[in-house]
C-alpha positions in Angstrom: -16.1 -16.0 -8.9 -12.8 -17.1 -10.6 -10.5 -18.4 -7.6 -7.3 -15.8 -8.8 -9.9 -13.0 -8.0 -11.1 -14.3 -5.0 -7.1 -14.1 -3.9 -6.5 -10.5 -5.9 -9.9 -9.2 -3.4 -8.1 -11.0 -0.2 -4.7 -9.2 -1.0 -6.4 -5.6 -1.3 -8.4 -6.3 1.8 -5.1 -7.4 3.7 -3.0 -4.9 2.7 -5.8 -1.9 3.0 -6.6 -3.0 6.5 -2.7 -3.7 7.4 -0.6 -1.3 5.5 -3.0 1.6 4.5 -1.7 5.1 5.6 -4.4 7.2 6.4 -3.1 10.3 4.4 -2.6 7.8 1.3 -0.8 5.5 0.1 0.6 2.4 1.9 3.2 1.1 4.5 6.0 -1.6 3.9 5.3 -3.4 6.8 2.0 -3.6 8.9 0.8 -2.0 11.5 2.3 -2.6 14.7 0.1 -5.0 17.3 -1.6 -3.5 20.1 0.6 -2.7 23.1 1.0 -5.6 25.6 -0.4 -4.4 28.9 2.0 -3.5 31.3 3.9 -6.0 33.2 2.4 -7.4 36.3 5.1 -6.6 38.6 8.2 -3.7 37.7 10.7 -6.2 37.9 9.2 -8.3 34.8 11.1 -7.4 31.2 8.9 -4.9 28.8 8.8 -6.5 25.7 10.2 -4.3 22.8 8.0 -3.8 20.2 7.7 -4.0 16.5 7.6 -0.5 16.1 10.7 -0.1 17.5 12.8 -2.0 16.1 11.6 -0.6 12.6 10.2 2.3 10.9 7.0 2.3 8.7 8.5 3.6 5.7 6.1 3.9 1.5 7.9 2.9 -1.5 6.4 4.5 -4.8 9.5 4.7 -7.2 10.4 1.0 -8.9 14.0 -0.2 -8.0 14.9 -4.1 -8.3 11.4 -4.8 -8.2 7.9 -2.2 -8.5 7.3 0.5 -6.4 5.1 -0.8 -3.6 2.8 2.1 -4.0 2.8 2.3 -7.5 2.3 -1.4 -8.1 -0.3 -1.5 -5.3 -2.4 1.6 -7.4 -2.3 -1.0 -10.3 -3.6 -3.9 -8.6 -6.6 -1.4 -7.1 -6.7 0.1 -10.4 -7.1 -3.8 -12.5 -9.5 -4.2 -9.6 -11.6 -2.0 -10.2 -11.7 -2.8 -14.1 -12.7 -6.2 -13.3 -15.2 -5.8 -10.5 -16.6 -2.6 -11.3 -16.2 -1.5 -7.8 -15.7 2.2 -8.2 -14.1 2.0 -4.5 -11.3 0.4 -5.9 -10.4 3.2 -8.5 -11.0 5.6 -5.5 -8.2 4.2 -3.4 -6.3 3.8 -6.6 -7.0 7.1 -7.1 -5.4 8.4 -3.7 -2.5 6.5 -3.5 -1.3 8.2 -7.3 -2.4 11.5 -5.5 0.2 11.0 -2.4 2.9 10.4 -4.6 2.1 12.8 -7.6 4.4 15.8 -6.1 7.7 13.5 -6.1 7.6 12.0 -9.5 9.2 15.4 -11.3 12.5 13.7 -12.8 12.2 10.3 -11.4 12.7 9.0 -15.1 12.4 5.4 -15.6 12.2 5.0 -12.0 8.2 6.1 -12.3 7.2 3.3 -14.9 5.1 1.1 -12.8 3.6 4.4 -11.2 3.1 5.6 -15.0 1.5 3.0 -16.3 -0.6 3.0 -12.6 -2.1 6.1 -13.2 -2.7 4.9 -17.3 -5.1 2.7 -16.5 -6.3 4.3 -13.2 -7.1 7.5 -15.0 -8.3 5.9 -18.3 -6.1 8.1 -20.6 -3.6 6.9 -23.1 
């Protein structure tokens, strides 16, 4: 196995077992760690956690750089070209879904998203 695919396969398993949203697409950050157990006396601090100092938030439309989402359904999407794991064209698949409602005048905003659900979906 070339070593570049090796690392593309590592990335999507990172980020689908980190970032994935079970109702589709995929978080900017990763999930939060487990919650520490609870101090051992009431008078020891509570340490604040990662959740709360931010929220979980999915990017789709391309800014300064790619859509998160939209650039992530292309990496699935190349994935599942190459490998010919129809799993990866599934999750592909679902992360265009999530986002299909909110693309209606997004404009060039939608072009990695676009070209994400080109070669997803197989159609010119």
């Amino acid at each position: 196995m070339p070593r570049y695919l090796a690392i593309a396969l590592d990335l999507a398993a990172i980020v689908e077992r980190g970032y994935a949203d079970p109702l589709g697409g995929y978080y900017d950050v990763a999930a939060p760690p487990a919650p520490p157990a609870p101090p051992a006396r009431p008078t020891d601090p509570v340490p604040v956690s990662q959740a709360a100092l931010s929220d979980r938030t999915k990017h789709v439309f391309d800014d300064v750089l790619p859509g998160a989402n939209a650039a992530t359904a292309l990496l699935l999407g190349q994935l599942a070209q190459v490998t010919g794991d129809p799993s990866y064209r599934r999750r592909a698949q679902a992360t265009l879904e999530a986002f299909a409602g909110s693309m209606d005048g997004a404009g060039v905003r939608a072009a990695t998203f676009l070209a994400a659900a080109r070669q997803t979906l197989g159609k010119p």
